[in-house]
C-alpha positions as CSV (number, residue, x, y, z in Angstrom):
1,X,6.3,9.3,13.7
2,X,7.9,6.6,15.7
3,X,10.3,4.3,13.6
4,X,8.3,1.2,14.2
5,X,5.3,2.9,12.1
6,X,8.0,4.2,9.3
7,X,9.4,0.4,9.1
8,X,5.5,-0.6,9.0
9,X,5.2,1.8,5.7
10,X,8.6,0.4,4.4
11,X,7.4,-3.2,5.1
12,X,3.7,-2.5,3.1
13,X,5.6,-1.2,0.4
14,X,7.0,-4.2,-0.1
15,X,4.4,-6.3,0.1
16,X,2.6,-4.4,-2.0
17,X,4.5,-4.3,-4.9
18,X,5.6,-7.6,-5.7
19,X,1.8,-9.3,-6.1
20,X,-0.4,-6.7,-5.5
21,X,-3.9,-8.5,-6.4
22,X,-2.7,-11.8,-4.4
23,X,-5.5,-12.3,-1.1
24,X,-2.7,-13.2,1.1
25,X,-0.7,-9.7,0.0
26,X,-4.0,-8.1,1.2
27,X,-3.9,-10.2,4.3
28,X,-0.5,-9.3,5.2
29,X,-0.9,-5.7,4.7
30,X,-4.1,-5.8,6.5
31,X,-2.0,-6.7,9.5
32,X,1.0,-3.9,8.5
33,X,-2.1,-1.2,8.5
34,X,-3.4,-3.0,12.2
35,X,-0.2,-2.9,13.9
36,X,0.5,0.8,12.9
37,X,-2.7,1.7,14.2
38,X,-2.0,-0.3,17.3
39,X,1.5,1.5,17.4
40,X,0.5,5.1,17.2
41,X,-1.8,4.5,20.3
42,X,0.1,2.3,22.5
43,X,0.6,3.8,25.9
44,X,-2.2,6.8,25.3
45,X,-5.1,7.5,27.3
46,X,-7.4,8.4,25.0
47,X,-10.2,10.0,25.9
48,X,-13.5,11.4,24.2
49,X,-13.0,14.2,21.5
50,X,-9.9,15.4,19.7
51,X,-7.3,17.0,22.4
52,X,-8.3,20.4,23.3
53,X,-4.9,21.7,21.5
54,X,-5.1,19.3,18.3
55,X,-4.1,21.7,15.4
56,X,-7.5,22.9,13.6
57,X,-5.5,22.9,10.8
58,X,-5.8,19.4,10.5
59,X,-9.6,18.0,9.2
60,X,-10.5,15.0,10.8
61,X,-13.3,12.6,9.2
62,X,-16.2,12.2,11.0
63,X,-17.5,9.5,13.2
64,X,-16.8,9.0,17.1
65,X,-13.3,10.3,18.1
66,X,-11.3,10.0,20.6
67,X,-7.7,11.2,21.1
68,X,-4.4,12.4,23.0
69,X,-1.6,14.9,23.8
70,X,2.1,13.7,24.0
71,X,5.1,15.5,24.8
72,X,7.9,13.8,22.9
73,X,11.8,14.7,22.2
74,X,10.8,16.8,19.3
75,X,7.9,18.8,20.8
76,X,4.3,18.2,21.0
77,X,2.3,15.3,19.2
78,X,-1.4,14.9,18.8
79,X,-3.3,11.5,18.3
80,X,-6.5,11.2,17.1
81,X,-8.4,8.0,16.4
82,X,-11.8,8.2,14.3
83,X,-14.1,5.7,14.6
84,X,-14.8,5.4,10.6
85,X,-16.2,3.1,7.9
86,X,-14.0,2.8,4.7
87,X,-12.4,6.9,4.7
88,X,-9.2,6.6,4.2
89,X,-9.3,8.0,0.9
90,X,-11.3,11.2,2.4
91,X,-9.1,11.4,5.1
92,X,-6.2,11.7,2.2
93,X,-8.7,13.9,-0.2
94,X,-9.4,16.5,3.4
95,X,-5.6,16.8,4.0
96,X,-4.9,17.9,0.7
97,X,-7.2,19.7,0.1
98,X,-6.1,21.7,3.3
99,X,-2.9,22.2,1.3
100,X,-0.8,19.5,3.1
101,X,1.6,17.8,0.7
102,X,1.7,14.7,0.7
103,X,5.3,12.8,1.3
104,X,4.5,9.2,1.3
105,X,1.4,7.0,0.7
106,X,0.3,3.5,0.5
107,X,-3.1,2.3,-0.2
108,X,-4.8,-0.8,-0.9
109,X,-7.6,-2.3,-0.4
110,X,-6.9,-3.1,3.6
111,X,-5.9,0.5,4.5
112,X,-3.4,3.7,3.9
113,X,-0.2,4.7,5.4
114,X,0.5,8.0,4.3
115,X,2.8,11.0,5.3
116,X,1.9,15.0,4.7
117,X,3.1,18.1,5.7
118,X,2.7,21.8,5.5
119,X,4.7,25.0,7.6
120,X,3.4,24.0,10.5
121,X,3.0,20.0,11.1
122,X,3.6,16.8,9.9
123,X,0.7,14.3,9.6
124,X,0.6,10.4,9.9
125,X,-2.5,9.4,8.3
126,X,-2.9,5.5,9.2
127,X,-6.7,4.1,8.1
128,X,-8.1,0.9,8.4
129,X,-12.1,-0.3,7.0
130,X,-13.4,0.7,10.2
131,X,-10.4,3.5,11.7
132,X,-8.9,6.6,11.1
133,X,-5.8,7.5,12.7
134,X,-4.0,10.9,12.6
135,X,-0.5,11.1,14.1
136,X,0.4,15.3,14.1
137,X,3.5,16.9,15.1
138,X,4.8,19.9,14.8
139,X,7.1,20.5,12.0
C-alpha cells in the first residue's frame, strides 16, 4: 500500500471520530474513500477480469471486474476493481472468512478502508456505494 492510501486511512480516522453522525463528516470521508480508490489505480491499465496471476486466495465480490499486475520495490501487487453496489461489508465478511486478519478498518456510511493479512499477502480493501477495490501484495 502506497503511503498516500495509508495517510488517506490516517486522515478518515480522524474525521471519523470527532462527529461521527455530522453530514459534512460523511462528506469529507466520502471524498478520503474516493481519492483512495482513485490512488490505488492511478497509472494502471486495467483491463477486463482479475489478472491472470491475482492470488485465488483472495475472494472478490461480484459484479463487473476489471484489474492489474504491478511489479513494485517489494514484489508483485495485484489491483482489482469490482464494479459493486453497497459490499463493502461483504467484501470485509469474504476476507475473513478466508482467514485473513484483519489489521486496520474504517467504515462508515460512505465507504471502508481496511487492511488484512494472512502467510501469504497483504490486502487493501478500499469500498465505495458503487466500488470495490482490492490492493494485494505479497506478504
Amino acid at each position: 500500500m502506497t503511503a498516500r492510501i495509508r495517510l488517506f486511512l490516517v486522515a478518515l480516522v480522524a474525521l471519523a471520530l470527532p462527529i461521527s453522525g455530522c453530514q459534512f463528516i460523511e462528506e469529507q470521508a466520502g471524498d478520503v474513500v474516493e481519492h483512495a480508490i482513485e490512488e490505488a489505480v492511478e497509472g494502471l491499465d486495467l483491463t477486463d477480469g482479475l489478472p491472470e496471476t491475482f492470488p485465488a486466495s483472495v475472494p472478490v465480490v461480484d459484479g463487473q471486474t476489471r484489474g492489474a499486475t504491478r511489479t513494485t520495490a517489494d514484489g508483485s501487487e495485484w489491483v482489482a476493481l469490482v464494479a459493486a453496489e453497497d459490499q463493502g461489508s461483504a467484501a470485509q465478511e469474504a476476507i475473513t472468512e478466508a482467514g485473513f486478519e484483519e489489521q486496520h478498518a474504517v467504515s462508515t456510511q460512505s465507504g471502508v478502508l481496511a487492511e488484512y493479512s494472512d502467510d501469504d499477502h497483504h490486502v487493501t480493501l478500499i469500498a465505495s456505494a458503487t466500488q470495490v477495490v482490492y490492493v494485494v501484495r505479497e506478504a
